[in-house]
C-alpha positions in Angstrom: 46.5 81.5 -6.7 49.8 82.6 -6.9 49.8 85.7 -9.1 52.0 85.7 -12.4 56.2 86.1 -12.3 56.7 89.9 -13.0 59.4 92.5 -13.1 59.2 93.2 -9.3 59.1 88.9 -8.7 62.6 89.3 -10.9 64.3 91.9 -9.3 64.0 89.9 -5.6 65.7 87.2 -7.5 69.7 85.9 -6.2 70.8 86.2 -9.3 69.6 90.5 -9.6 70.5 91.4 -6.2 71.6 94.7 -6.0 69.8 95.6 -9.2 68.4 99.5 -9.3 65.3 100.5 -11.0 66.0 103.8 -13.7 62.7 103.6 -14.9 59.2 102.5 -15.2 58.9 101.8 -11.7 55.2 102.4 -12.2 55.3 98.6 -14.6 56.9 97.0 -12.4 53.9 94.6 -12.6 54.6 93.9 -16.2 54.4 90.1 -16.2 57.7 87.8 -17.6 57.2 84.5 -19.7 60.5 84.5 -21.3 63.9 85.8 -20.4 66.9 86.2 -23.1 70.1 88.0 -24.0 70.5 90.3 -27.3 73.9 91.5 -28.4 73.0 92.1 -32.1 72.0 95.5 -33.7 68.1 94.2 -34.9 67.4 93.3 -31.6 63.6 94.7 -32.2 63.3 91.9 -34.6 64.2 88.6 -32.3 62.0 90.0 -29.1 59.2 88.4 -27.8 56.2 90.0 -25.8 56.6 89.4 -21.9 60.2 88.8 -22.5 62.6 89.9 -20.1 65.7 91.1 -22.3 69.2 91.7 -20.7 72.2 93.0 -22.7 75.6 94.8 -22.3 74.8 97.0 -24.5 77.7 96.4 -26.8 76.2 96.9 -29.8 75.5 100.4 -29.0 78.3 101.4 -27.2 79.2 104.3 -29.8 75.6 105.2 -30.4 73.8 106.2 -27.4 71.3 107.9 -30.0 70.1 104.3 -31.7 70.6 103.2 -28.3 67.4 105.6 -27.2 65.5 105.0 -30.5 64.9 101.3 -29.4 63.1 102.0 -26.5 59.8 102.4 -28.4 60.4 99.2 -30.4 60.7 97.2 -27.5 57.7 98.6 -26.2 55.8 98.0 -29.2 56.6 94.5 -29.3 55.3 94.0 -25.7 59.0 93.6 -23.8 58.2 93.2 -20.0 61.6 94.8 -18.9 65.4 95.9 -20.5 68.2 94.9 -18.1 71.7 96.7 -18.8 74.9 95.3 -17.4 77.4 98.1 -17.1 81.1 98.7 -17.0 82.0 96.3 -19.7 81.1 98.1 -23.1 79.0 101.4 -21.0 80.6 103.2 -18.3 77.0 104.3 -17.4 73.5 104.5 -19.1 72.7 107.9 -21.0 70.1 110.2 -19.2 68.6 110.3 -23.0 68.2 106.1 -22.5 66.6 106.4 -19.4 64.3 109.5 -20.1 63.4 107.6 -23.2 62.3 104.9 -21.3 60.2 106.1 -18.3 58.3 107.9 -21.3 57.2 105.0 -23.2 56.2 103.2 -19.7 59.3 100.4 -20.5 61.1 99.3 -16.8 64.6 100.0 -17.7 67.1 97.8 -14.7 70.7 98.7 -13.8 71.8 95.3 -13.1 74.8 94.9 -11.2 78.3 94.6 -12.9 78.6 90.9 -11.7 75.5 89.7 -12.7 75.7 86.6 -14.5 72.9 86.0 -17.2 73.4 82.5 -17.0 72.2 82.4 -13.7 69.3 85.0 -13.8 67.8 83.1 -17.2 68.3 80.0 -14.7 66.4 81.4 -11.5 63.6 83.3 -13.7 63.0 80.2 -16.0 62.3 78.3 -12.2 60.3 81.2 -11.5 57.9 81.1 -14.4 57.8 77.3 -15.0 56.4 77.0 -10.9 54.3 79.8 -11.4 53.0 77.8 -15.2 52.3 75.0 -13.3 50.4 76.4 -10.3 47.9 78.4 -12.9 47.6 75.4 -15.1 46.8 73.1 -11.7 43.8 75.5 -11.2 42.6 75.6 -14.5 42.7 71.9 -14.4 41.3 72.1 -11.2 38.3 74.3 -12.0 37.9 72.4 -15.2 37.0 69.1 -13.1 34.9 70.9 -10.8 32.6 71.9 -13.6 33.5 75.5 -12.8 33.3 76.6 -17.0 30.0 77.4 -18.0 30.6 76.5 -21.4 33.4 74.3 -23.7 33.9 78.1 -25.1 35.3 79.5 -21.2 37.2 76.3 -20.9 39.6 77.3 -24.1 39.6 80.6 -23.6 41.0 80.4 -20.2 43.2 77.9 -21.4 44.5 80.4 -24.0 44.7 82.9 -21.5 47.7 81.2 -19.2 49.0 79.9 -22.3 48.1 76.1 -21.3 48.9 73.8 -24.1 45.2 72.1 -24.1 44.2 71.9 -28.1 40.4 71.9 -29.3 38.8 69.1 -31.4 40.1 66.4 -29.3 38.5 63.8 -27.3 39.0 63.1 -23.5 39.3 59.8 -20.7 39.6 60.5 -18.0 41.8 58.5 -15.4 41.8 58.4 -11.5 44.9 56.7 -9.8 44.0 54.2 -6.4 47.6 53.7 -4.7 47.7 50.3 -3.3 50.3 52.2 -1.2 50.5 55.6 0.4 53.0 57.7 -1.6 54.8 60.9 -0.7 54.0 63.3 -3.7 57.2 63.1 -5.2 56.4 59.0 -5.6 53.1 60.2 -7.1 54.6 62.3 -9.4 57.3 59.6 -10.6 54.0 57.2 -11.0 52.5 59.6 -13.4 55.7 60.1 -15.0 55.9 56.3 -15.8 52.1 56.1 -16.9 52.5 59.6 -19.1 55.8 58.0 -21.1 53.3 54.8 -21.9 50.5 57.4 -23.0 52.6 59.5 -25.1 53.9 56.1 -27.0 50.7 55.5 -27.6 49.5 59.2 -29.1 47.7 60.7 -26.0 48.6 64.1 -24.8 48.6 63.4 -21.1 47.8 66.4 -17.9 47.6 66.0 -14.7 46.7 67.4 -11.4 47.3 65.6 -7.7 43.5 66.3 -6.0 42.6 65.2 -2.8 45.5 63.1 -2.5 44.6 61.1 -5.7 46.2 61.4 -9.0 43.9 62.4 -11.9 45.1 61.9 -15.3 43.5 63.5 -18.4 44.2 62.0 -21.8 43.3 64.1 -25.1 43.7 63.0 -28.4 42.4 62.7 -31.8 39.3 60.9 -33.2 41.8 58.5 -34.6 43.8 57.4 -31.7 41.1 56.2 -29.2 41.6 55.4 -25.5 41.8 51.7 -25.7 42.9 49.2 -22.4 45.9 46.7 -23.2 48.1 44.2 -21.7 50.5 46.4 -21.0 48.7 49.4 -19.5 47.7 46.6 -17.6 51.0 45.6 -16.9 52.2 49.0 -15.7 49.8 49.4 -13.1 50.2 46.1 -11.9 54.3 46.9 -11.5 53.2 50.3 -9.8 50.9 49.0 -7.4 47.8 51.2 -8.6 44.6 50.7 -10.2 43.7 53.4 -12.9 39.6 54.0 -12.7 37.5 55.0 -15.9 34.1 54.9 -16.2 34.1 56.4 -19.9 36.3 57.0 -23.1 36.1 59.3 -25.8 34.8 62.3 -23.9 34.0 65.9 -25.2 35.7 68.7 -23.1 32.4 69.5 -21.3 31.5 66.0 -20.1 34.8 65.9 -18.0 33.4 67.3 -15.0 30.4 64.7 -14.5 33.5 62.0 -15.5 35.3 63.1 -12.3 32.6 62.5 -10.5 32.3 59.3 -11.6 35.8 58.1 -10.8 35.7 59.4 -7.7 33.1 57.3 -6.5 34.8 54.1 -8.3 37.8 55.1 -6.6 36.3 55.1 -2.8 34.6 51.6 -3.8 38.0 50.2 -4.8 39.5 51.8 -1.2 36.7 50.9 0.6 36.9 46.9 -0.9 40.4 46.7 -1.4 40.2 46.1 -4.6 43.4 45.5 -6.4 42.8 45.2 -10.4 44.9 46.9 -13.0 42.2 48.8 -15.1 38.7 49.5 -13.1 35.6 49.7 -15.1 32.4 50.3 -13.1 30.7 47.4 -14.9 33.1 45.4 -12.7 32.0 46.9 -9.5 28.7 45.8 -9.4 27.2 46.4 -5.9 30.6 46.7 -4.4 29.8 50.7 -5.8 27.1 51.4 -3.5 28.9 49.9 -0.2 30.6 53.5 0.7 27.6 55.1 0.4 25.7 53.2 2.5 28.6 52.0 5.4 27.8 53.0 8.6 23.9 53.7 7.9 21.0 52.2 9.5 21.4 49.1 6.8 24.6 48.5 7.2 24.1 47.5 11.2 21.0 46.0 10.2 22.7 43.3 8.5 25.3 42.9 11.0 22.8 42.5 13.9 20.2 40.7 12.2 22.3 38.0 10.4 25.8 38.1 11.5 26.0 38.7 14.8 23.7 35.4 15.6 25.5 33.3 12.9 28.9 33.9 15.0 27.4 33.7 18.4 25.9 30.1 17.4 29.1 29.1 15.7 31.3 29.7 19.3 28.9 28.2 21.3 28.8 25.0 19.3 32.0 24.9 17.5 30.0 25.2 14.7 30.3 26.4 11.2 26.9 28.0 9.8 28.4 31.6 9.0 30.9 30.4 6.7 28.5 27.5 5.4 26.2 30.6 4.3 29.0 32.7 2.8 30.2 30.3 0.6 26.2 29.4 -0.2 26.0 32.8 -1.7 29.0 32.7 -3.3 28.1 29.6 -5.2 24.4 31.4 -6.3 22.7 29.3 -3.8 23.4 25.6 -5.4 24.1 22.8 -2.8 25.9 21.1 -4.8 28.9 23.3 -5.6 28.5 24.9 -1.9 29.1 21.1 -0.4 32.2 20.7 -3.1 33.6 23.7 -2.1 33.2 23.4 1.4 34.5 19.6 1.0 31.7 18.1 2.8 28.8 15.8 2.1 25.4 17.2 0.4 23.2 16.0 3.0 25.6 17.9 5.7 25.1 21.1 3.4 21.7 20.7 3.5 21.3 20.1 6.8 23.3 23.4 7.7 21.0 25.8 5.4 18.1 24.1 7.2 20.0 25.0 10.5 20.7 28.6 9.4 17.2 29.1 8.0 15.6 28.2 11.1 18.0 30.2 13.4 17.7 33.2 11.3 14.3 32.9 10.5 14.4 33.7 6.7 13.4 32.2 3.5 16.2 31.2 0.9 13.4 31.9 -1.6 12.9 35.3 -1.1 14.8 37.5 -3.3 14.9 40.6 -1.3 16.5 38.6 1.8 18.9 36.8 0.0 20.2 40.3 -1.4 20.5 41.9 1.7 22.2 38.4 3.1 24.7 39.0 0.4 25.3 42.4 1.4 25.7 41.9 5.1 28.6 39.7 3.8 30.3 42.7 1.4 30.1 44.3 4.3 32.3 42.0 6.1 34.9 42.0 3.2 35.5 45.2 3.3 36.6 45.6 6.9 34.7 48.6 7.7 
């Protein structure tokens, strides 16, 4: 992880080239969250800690003696680093200012006399913002991968990068399957979309891009449930995605099983190109086990065993059994509806399953082969 925006980060900066350090060069590690400009005589008072303060120094221009005696203020109130700009109100910076300063541990900059604050609260303010985001991606990160022994770690690291992530709330936990592949700025512009709708609808909303997959976590109160609507529905339809979740109205702690979850809904939906708005695992049914088990032993199995002689017979006699026993399945194994469907007679249905019965040598009544008959043909489906 990238380690937190600090004095030295600030003095490689565009906007402080040129700067020279007076003193403190031993805090130069002092890290920066905020960046302002003071030019009143109480400055103590407005300070923040981690704050990066730049002034003229115009307010003590005829008191070099105040001037010192703020040093130790500043320190107190945890002030990363003073910048003076020169040459407009001080010709030069006191040896008193600067003696004052290397004593209480304070980095004390010369910044040069064109420096524009404008532009150095600009480039810093990029600086900490990337660097908020990269800490809060791992904590999010780490968080998913169950790496926080207890809901107690979780907020206290939280607190500790100052991520907004509030306590007493419940959790759902979202998973994004692109219909499309998407550059990231595309993801990022789908999650922009979905985090407008969930902000309307009183969910605070993170998110962290992981494994090329977009993973949304919602938080919110007791009172303002996670509940599916038209037009969630709606959205993800006009964004060509479907949103996975297994469960609403999570504590902290259970989000880490959760991911696991969607992950495993999400390959299914890749794997069977399935294209629904909202994916609930109910709806998966044994399309959730095909990933797991492509490729294996089974899976050829079922192509070799029942396929494979279905098609063969179907070239050689311009035939049409493999389809006849697809859409058998498909219609729970009643003639009837498998004849209307295929729009011929019942006695020609019934002479095919007789045909395919024989030639495959199974029985329609067994349970255990018609499941695996039905799964040779998921298998098909999902062109893998």
């Amino acid at each position: 992880m990238k380690h937190q925006f600090c004095v030295y980060d600030a003095c490689s900066l565009h906007a402080l080239q040129g700067t020279v350090v007076l003193a403190g060069k031993a805090y130069l590690d002092n890290i920066i969250n905020h960046v302002n400009v003071m030019e009143v005589p109480d400055i103590e008072n407005w300070v923040q800690a981690n704050e990066f303060l730049m002034t003229t120094g115009y307010m003590y221009k005829d008191s070099p003696r105040q001037f010192a005696d703020l040093i130790p203020k500043l320190k107190e109130r945890g002030v990363a680093a003073l910048g003076i700009k020169t040459k407009r109100f001080l010709d030069s910076i006191p040896d008193s200012i600067i003696a004052c300063a290397e004593e209480n541990g304070l980095p004390l900059l010369l910044l040069p006399e064109q420096t524009a604050f404008s532009l150095v609260i600009r480039e810093c303010m990029e600086e900490i913002l990337l660097n908020e985001k990269g800490r809060q991606g791992v904590f999010l990160k780490n968080l998913l991968l169950g790496r926080f022994p207890s809901e107690q770690e979780i907020y206290a690291n939280a607190e500790q990068i100052g991520f907004d992530f509030p306590v007493n709330r419940l959790y759902t936990l979202l998973l994004v399957v692109e219909h499309e592949d998407h550059v990231m700025y595309e993801k990022e512009a789908i999650y922009q979309t979905l985090k407008s709708f969930f902000y309307q609808n009183g969910h605070t909303c993170h998110h962290i891009i992981h494994e090329n997959h977009i993973v949304i976590i919602l938080s919110y109160l007791p009172t303002r449930r996670f509940q599916s609507s038209p037009s969630l529905e709606k959205l993800a339809e006009e964004n060509g995605i479907t949103l996975c979740c297994y469960t609403t109205d999570l504590p902290v702690t259970a989000l880490s099983s959760e991911y696991e979850c969607v992950v495993k809904m999400a390959k299914a939906a890749e794997y069977n190109s399935i294209q629904i708005p909202l994916l609930r695992f109910e709806s998966l049914g044994l399309y959730s086990i095909l990933p797991d088990i492509s490729g294996s032993l089974f899976h050829y199995y079922c192509r070799e065993k029942y396929l494979l002689p279905l098609e063969t017979y179907d070239a050689e006699h311009g035939s049409q059994l493999k389809k006849t026993l697809e859409t058998y399945l498909q219609c729970a194994c009643n003639m009837k509806e498998s004849a209307a469907a295929l729009y011929i007679h019942y006695n020609t249905i019934c002479y095919r399953i007789a045909q395919i019965q024989e030639l495959l040598q199974i029985d329609f009544h067994d349970m255990n082969q018609l499941c695996t008959l039905y799964l040779a043909f998921l298998f098909q489906e999902s062109n893998m």
